[in-house]
C-alpha positions as CSV (number, residue, x, y, z in Angstrom):
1,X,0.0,0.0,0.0
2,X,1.5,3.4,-1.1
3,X,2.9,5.9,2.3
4,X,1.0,9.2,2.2
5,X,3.2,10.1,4.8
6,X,7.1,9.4,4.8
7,X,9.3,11.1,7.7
8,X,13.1,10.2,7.4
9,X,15.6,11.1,10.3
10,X,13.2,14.2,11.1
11,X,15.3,16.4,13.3
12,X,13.4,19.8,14.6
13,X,14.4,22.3,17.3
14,X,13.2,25.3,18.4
15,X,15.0,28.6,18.4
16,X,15.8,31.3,20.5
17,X,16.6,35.3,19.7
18,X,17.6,37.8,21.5
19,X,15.7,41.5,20.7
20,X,18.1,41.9,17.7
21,X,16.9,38.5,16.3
22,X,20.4,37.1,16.8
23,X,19.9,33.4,17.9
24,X,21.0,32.4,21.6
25,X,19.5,29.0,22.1
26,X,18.4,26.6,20.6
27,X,15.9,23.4,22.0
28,X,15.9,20.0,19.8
29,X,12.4,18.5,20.4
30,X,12.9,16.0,17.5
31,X,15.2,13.4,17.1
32,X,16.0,10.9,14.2
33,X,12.2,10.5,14.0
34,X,11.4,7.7,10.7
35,X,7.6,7.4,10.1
36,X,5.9,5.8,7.2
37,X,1.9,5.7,7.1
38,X,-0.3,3.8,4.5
39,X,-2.7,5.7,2.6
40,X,-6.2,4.4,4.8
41,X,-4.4,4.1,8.0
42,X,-5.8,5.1,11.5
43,X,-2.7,5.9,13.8
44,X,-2.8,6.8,17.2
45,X,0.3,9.2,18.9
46,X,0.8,9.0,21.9
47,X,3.4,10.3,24.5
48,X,3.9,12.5,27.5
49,X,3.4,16.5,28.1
50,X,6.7,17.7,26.2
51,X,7.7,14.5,24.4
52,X,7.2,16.0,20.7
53,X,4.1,14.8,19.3
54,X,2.5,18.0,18.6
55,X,5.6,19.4,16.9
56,X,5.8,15.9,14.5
57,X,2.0,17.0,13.7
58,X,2.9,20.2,12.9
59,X,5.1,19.1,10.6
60,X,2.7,16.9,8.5
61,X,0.8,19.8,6.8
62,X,3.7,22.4,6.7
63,X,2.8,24.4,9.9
64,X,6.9,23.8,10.8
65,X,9.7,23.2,8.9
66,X,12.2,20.2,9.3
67,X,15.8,21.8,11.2
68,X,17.1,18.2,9.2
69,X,15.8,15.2,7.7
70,X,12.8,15.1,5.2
71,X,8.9,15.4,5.5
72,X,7.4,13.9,2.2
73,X,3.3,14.0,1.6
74,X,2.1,11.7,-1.3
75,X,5.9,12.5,-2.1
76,X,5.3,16.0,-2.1
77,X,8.4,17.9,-0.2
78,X,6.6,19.5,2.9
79,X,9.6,22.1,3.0
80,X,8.9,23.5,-0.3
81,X,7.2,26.6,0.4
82,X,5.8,26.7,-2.6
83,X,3.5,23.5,-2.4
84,X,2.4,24.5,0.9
85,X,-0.9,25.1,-0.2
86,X,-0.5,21.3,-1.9
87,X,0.2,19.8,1.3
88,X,-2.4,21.6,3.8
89,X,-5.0,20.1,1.0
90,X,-3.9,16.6,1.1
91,X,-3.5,16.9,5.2
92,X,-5.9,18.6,7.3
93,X,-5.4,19.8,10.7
94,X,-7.9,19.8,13.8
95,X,-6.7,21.1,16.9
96,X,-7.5,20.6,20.4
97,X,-9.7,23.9,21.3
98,X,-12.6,24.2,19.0
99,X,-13.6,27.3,20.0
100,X,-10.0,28.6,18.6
101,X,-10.8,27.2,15.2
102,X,-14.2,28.8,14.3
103,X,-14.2,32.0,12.9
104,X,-17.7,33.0,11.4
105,X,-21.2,33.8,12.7
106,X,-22.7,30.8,11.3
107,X,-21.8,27.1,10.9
108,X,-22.0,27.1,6.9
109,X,-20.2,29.9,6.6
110,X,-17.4,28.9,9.0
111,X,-17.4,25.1,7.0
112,X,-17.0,27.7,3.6
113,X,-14.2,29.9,5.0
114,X,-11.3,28.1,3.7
115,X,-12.9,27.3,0.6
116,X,-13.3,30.6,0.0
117,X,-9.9,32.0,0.5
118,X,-8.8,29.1,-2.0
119,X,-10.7,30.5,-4.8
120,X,-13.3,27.5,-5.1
121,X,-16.2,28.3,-7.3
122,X,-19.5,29.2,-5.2
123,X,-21.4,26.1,-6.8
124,X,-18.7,24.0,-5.9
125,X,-18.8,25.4,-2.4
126,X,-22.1,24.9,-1.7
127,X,-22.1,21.2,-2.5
128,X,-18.9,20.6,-0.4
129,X,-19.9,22.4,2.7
130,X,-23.3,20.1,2.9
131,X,-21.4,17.3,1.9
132,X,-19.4,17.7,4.4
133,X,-21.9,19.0,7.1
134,X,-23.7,15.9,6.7
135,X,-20.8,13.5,7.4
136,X,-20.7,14.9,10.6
137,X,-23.7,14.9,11.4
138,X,-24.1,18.5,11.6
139,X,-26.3,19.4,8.5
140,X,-29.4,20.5,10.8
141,X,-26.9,22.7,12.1
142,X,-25.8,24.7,9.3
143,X,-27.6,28.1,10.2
144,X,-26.7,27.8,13.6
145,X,-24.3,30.0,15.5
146,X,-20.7,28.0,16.1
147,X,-21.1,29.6,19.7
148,X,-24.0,28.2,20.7
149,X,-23.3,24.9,19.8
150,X,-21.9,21.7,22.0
151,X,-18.2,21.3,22.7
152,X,-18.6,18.0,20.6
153,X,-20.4,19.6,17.9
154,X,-17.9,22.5,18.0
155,X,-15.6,20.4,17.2
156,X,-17.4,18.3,14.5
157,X,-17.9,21.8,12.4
158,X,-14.0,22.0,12.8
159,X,-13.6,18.7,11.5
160,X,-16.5,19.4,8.6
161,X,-14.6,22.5,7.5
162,X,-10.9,20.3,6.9
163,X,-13.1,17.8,5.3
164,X,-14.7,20.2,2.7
165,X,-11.2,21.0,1.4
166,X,-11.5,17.1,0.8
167,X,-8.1,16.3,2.7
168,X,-6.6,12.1,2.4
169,X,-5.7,12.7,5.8
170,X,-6.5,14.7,9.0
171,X,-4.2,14.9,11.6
172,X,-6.0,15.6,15.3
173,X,-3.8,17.0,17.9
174,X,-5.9,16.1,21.2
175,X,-9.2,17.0,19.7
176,X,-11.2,15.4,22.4
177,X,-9.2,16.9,25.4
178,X,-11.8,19.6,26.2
179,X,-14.9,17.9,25.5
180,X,-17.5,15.8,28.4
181,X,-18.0,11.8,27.6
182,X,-20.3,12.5,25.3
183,X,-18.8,14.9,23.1
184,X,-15.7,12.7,22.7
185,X,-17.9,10.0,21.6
186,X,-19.2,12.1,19.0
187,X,-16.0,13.3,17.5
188,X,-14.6,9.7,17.6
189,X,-17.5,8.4,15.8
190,X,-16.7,11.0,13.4
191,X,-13.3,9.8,12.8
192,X,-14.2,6.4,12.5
193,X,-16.5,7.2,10.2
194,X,-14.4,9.1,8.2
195,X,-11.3,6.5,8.1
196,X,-14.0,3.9,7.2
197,X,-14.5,5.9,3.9
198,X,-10.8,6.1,3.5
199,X,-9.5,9.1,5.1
200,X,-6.0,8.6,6.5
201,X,-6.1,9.5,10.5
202,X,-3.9,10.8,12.5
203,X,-5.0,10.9,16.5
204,X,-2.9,12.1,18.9
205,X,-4.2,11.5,22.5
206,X,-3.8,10.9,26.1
207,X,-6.9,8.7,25.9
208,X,-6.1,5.0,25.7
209,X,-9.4,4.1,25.0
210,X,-9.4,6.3,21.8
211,X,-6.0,4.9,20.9
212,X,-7.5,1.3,21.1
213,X,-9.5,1.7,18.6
214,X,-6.6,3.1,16.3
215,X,-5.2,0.1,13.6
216,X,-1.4,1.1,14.9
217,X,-0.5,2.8,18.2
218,X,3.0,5.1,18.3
219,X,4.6,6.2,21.8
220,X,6.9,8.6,21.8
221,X,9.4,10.0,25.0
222,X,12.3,12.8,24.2
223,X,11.7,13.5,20.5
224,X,12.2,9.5,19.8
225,X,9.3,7.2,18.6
226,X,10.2,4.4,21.4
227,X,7.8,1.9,20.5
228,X,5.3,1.0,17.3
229,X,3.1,-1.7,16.9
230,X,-0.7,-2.7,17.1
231,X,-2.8,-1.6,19.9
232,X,-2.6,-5.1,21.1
233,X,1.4,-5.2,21.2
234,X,1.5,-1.5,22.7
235,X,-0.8,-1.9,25.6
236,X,0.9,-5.5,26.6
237,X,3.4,-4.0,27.4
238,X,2.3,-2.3,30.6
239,X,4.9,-2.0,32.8
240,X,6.6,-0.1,29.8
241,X,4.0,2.1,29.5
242,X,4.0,2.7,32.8
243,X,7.5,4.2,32.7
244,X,7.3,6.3,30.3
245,X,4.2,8.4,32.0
246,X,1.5,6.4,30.1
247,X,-2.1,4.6,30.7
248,X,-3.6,1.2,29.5
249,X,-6.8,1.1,29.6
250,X,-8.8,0.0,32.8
251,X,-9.6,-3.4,31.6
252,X,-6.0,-4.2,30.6
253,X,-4.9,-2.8,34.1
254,X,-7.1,-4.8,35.8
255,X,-6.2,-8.4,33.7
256,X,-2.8,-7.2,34.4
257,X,-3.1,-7.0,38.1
258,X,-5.0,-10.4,38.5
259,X,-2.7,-12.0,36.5
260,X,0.3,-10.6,38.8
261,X,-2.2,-12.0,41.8
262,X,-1.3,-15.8,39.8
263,X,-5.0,-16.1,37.6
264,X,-4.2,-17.2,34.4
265,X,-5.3,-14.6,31.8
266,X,-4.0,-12.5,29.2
267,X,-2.9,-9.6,29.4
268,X,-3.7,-7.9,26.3
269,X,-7.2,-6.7,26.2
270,X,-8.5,-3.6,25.4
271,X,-12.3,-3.9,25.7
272,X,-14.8,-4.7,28.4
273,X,-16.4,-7.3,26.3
274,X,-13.2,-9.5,25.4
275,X,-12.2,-8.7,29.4
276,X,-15.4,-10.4,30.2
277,X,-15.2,-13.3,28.1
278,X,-11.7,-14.3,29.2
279,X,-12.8,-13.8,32.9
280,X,-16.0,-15.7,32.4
281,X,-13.6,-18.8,31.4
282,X,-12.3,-18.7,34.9
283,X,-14.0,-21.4,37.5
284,X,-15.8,-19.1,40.1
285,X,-18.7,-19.0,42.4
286,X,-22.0,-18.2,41.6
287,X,-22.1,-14.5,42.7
288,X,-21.0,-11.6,45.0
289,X,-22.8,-11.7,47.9
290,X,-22.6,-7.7,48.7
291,X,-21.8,-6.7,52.0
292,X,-21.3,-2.8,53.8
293,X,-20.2,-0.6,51.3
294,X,-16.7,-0.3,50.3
295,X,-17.0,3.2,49.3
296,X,-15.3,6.1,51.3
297,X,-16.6,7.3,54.3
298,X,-19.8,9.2,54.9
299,X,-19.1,12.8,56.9
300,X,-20.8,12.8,59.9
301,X,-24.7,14.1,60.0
302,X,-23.7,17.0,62.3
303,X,-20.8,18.7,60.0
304,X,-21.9,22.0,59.4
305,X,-22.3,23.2,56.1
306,X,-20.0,25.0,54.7
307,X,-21.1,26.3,51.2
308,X,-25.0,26.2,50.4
309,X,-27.2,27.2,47.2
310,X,-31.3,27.7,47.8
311,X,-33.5,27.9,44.9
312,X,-30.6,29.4,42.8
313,X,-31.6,30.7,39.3
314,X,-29.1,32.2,36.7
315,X,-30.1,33.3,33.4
316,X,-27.7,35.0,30.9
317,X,-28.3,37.9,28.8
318,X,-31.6,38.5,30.5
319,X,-34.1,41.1,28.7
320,X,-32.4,40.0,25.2
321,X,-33.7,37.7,22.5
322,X,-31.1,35.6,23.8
323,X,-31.8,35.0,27.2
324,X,-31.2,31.6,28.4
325,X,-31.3,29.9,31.8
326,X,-28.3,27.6,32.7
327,X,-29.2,26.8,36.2
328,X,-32.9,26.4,37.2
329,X,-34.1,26.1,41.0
330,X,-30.9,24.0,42.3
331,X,-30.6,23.7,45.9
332,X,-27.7,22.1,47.3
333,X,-25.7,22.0,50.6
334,X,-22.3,21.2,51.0
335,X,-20.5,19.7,53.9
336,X,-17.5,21.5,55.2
337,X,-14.4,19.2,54.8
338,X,-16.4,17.1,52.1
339,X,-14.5,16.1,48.6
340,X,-17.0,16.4,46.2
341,X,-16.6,15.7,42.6
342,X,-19.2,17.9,40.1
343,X,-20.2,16.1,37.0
344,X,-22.5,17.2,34.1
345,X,-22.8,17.2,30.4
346,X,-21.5,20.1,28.8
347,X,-24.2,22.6,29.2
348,X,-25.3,20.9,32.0
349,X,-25.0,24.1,34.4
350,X,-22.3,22.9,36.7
351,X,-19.8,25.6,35.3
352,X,-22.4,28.3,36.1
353,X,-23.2,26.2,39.2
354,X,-19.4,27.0,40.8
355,X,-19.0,30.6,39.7
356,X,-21.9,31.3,42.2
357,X,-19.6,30.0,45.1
358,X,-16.9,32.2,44.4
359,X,-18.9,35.4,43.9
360,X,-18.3,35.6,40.1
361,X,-21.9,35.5,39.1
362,X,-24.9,36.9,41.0
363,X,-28.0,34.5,40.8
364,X,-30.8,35.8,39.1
365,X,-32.8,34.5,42.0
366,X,-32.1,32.4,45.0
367,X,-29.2,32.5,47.6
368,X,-25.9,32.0,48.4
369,X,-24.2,30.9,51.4
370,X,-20.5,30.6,52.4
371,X,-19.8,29.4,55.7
372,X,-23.3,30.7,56.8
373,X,-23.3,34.1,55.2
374,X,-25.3,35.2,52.5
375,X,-22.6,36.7,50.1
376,X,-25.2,38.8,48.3
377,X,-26.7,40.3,51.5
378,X,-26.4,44.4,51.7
379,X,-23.4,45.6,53.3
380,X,-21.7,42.0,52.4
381,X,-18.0,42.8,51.8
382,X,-17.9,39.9,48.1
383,X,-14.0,40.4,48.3
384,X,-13.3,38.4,51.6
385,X,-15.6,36.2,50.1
386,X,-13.0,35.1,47.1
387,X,-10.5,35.0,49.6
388,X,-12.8,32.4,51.6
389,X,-13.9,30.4,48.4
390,X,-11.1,30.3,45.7
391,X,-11.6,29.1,42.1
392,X,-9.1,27.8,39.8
393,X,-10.2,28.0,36.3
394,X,-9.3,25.0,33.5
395,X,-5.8,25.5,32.0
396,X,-5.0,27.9,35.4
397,X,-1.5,28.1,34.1
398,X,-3.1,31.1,31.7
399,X,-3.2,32.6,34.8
400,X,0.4,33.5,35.5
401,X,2.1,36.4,34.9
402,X,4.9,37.8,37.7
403,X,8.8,37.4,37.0
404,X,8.9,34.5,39.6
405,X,6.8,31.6,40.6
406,X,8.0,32.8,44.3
407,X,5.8,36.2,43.2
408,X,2.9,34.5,41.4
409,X,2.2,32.2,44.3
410,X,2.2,35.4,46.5
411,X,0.0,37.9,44.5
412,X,-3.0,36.7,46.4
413,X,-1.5,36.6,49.8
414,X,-0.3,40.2,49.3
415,X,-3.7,41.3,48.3
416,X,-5.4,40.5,51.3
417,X,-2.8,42.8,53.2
418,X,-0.8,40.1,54.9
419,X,2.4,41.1,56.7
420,X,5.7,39.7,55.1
421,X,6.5,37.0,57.1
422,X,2.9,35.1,56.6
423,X,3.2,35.6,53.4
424,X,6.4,34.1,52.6
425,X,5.0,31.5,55.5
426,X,2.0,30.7,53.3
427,X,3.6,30.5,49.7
428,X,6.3,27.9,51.1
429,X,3.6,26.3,52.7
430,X,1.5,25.9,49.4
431,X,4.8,25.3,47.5
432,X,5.0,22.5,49.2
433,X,1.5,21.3,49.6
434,X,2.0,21.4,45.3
435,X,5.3,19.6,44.9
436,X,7.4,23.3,44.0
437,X,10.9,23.1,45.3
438,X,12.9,25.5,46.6
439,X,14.9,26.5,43.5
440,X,11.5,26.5,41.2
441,X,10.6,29.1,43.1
442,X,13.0,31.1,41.8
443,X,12.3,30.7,38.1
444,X,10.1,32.7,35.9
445,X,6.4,30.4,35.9
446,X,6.8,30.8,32.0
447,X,10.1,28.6,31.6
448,X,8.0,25.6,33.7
449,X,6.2,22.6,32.1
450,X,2.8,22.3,31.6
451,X,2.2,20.4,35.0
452,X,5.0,22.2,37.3
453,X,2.6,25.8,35.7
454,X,-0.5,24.0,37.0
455,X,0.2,23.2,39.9
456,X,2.1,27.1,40.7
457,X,-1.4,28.4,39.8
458,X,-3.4,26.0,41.9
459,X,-0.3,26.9,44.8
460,X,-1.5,30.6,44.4
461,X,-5.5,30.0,45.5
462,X,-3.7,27.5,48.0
463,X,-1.9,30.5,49.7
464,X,-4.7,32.3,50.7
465,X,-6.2,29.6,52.4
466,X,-9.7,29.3,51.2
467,X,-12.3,27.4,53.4
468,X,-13.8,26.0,50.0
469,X,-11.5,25.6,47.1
470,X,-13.2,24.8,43.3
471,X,-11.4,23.0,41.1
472,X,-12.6,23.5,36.9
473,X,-10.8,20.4,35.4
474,X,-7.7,20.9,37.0
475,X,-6.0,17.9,34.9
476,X,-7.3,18.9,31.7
477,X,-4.6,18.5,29.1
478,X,-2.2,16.7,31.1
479,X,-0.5,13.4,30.0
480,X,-1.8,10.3,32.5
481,X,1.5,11.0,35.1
482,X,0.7,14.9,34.7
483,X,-3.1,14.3,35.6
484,X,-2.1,12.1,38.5
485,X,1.0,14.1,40.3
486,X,-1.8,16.9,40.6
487,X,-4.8,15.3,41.6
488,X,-3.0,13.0,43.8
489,X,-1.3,16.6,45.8
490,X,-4.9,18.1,45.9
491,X,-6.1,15.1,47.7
492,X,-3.2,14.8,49.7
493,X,-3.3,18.4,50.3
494,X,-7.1,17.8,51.4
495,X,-6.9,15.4,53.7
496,X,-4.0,17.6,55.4
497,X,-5.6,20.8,55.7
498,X,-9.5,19.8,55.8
499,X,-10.1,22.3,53.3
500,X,-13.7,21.8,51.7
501,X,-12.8,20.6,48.0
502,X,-15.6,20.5,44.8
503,X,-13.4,19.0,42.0
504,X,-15.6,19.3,38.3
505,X,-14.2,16.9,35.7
506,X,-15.4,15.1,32.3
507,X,-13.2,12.2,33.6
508,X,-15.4,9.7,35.3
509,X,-12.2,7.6,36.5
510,X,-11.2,10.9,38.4
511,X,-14.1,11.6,39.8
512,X,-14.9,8.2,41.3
513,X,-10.8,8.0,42.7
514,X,-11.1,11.0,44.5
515,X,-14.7,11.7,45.1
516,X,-17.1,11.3,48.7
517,X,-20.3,12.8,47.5
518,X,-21.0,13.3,43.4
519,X,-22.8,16.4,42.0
520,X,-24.4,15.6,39.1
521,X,-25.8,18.4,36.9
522,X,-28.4,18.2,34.0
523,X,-29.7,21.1,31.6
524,X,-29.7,23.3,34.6
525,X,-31.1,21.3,36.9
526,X,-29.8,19.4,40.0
527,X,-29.9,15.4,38.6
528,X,-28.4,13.9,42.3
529,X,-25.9,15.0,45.1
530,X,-25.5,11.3,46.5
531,X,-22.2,9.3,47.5
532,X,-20.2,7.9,45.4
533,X,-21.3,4.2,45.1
534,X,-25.1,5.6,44.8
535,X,-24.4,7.7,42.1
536,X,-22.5,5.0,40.4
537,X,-25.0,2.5,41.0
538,X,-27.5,4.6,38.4
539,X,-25.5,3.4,35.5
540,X,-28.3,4.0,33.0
541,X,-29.3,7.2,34.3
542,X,-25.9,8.6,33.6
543,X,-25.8,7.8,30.7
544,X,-29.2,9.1,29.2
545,X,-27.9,12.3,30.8
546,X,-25.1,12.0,28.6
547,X,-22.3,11.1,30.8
548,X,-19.9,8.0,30.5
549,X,-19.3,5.7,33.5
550,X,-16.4,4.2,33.9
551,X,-14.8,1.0,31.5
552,X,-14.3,-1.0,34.5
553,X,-18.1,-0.2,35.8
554,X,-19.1,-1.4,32.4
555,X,-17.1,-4.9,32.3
556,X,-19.1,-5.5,35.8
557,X,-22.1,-4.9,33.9
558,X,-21.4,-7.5,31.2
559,X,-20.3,-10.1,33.9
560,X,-23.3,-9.2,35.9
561,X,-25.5,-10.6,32.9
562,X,-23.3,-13.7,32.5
563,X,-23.4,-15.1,35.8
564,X,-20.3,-13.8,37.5
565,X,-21.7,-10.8,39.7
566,X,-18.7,-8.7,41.2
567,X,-21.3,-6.1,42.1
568,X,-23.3,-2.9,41.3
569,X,-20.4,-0.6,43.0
570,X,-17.6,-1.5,40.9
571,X,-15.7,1.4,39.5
572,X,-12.2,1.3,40.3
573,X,-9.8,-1.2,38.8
574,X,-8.9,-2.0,42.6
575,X,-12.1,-3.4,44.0
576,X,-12.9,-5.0,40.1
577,X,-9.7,-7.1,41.3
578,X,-10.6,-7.7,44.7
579,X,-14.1,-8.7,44.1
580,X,-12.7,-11.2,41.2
581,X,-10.0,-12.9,43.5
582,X,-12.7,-13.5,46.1
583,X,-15.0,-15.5,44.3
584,X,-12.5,-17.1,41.7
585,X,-10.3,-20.0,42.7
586,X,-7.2,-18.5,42.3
């Protein structure tokens, strides 16, 4: 089968200038890479924060330019900055932010743009943009606006407006990264759909479960592709994985822990059904006889509340043809030293939801309560109330902007008038409640990693010591040992200080690690405020609200109607293996 791309010995690095343009540094983020994909292929990418798989991308439709080596599309030279044009129309490029992608008022218009600045006849426009409106589903959608539309179907008008330049490949750079279960689901149905008709994919993630579904799986560490095979071969190889700041998916973790635990299975699976059928092999007893819960512990009846919402309405752009409500009559009461994860379809409200908590919206109606108060009340000082309840937005790092990380981390500290010495007390104190050292205090936050900027911002709403801190996807973006160095310091962090925490994330697995209670949002309304093992227990309902449950929750499921019951409170790889071990003969 013919290569539609060929890399050989790519070499790329990164320059720096001084202010008179001379060149003082340089950073090599490629090294030696050799790639060849088939015309028709679906490849996954994937690797950690840093480890050079955006750049490769980049490189595929002429965005970069090769430092050494050679970049050939359907043999076309992607240095030649002449054919550039050539190669971004054989390979398309989708990016991970929809919302930086759309540029007009309406989606037919934004599917157009690009045909339009290539000089496409008007007729021919008009049959490519429904063409490709409809195989993304999105053709009902064509006189929308972009900005009122999902984050999943965002993203599909992205993809429809590559595909009506009629690309033989697409390269996606984390498409999915900012989207809720649902919206991922959408976009990789899209893909599938689209490779199926013979469109050459290339996915980069830090989704296993996308990459499973991928006919060839890449992993890259340090500008090197360390490791290239079928999704099979790549996720066998766990341990591996493991070390170079990767995930498997949760039913190849789990096969992989019962078969150190002396079961004989494989270890190679990458979906919940062919996990259930291998398991289902195994001599066991008839069923799991549930017992107390194993789910964490229930805060005592007589905690006082420390956040509270009554009857709390929000409507935006009130007055307006546009008016819309995004949270409807929710009342909710928060324990004070609770962990509570907040979950919701995109839309769903619970972004609205937490800006009430923090003072950032006033409610159209209702109340709102920190620590007893009513923050709206006349004469209520809402400034001390943002030092009480402290919000750290998705991607925080955007957030930075002093010299030093020393400084960032003490910008709020200083603006609650604190003398010196508590305020260098408090920034070392968060520092280290984060994971900063010493000497990375020191450095400018801009020279940091993606995760060491993360968790500076998260150290500066740390500093000032908020009774209630909100967490807006905290881990979004981060590669697997990213996501889990700074969710694993905010609950360590939490159980130190007893600082109320509400964590909102798309990632179920997250959620139920971390989680006491769950919040569950739904088109405005409150769906459930329950514990853990409750919530998770209402599979089905979750998911006609349009919210994934966990893989592992789903392979108990399966087993469930087979004859091997583990369980309706199975959700983390760790009880799936205790439950098995107890009722197989090992």
């Amino acid at each position: 089968m013919k290569n539609i791309i060929e890399v050989k010995s790519l070499e790329f690095e990164y320059k720096e200038y001084d202010e008179n343009g001379e060149v003082i540094g340089a950073n090599q983020v490629l090294r030696g890479i050799d790639l060849s994909v088939p015309k028709g292929q679906f490849l996954a990418v994937l690797g950690h924060n840093g480890c050079g798989k955006s750049t490769l991308a980049q490189h595929l439709n002429g965005i970069l330019t090769a430092t050494s080596g050679t970049v050939l599309i359907n043999g076309i030279d992607a240095s030649d900055e002449e054919r550039v044009f050539d190669i971004r129309q054989i390979v398309g490029m989708v990016f991970q932010n929809p919302d930086n992608q759309l540029v007009a008022t309406v989606v037919e218009e934004d599917v157009a743009f690009a045909l339009e600045n290539l000089g496409v006849p008007p007729n021919e426009i008009r049959k490519r943009v429904d063409v490709a409106l409809r195989l993304v589903d999105m053709y009902e959608y064509r006189e929308h606006s972009p900005h009122q539309l999902s984050g999943g179907q965002k993203q599909r008008v992205a993809i429809a407006g590559i595909l009506a330049m009629r690309p033989e490949c697409i390269v996606l750079d984390e498409p999915t990264a900012m989207l809720d279960p649902k919206g991922r689901a959408e976009v990789m149905s899209t893909v599938k759909l689209l490779n199926s008709q013979g469109v050459t994919i290339v996915l980069i993630t830090h989704y296993m479960d996308e990459a499973v579904q991928a006919d060839r799986v890449v992993v890259m560490d340090s500008g090197k592709i360390i490791a290239d095979g079928t999704p099979k071969e790549i996720f066998g190889q766990v341990d591996m994985l493991r070390e170079h700041s990767l995930d498997v998916p949760q039913v190849t973790e789990l096969m992989y822990e019962l078969h150190r635990s002396g079961l004989d299975v494989p270890v190679n699976v990458l979906t919940e059904q062919e996990c259930a059928e291998e398991l289902l092999k195994l001599p066991h007893k008839a069923a799991y006889k549930a017992g107390p819960s194993a789910g964490k512990p229930e805060k005592s009846a007589d905690i006082p509340f420390i956040a509270e919402v009554k009857n709390l309405t929000y409507k935006y752009s009130v007055g307006t043809p546009f008016e819309s409500t995004a949270v409807d009559n929710v009342s909710v009461s928060i324990a004070k030293g609770q962990f509570v994860g907040v979950i919701g379809h995109t839309g769903s409200g619970k972004s609205t939801l937490i800006q009430h908590l923090n003072g950032l919206l006033k409610p159209t109606d209702g109340k709102v309560y920190i620590a007893g108060r009513d923050i709206w009340a006349k004469g209520s000082d809402i400034r001390s109330v943002r030092f009480m309840s402290g919000l750290v937005f998705q991607y925080s790092e955007y957030q930075l902007f002093e010299e030093t990380v020393y400084k960032d981390i003490a910008y709020g500290p200083t603006n609650m008038g604190l003398p010196e010495d508590e305020i260098d007390r408090r920034v070392r104190k968060a520092a280290e409640a984060m994971g900063i050292d010493g000497e990375l205090l020191k450095r400018s936050p801009f020279d940091l990693s993606g995760g060491q900027k993360r968790r500076v911002a998260l150290a500066g709403v740390i500093a000032m010591q908020p009774e209630v801190l909100i967490l807006d996807e905290p881990a979004a973006g981060l590669d697997p040992k990213g996501r889990d160095m700074v969710l694993d310091e905010i609950s360590e962090y939490h159980r130190n200080s007893g600082t109320t925490i509400l964590l909102v994330s798309h990632s179920m697995e997250d959620i139920v690690k971390y989680a006491e209670k769950i919040l569950v949002m739904n088109r405005g309304r409150l769906f459930c405020y329950e514990d853990t093992d409750t919530v998770f227990s209402r599979t089905k309902e979750l998911e006609q609200v349009g919210l994934g449950i966990p893989q592992i929750s789903r392979l108990a499921h399966i087993l469930a109607k087979n004859g091997m019951d583990i369980g309706n409170d199975i959700y983390t790889t760790d009880r799936a293996k205790e439950r098995i071990l107890e009722i197989t003969d090992a």
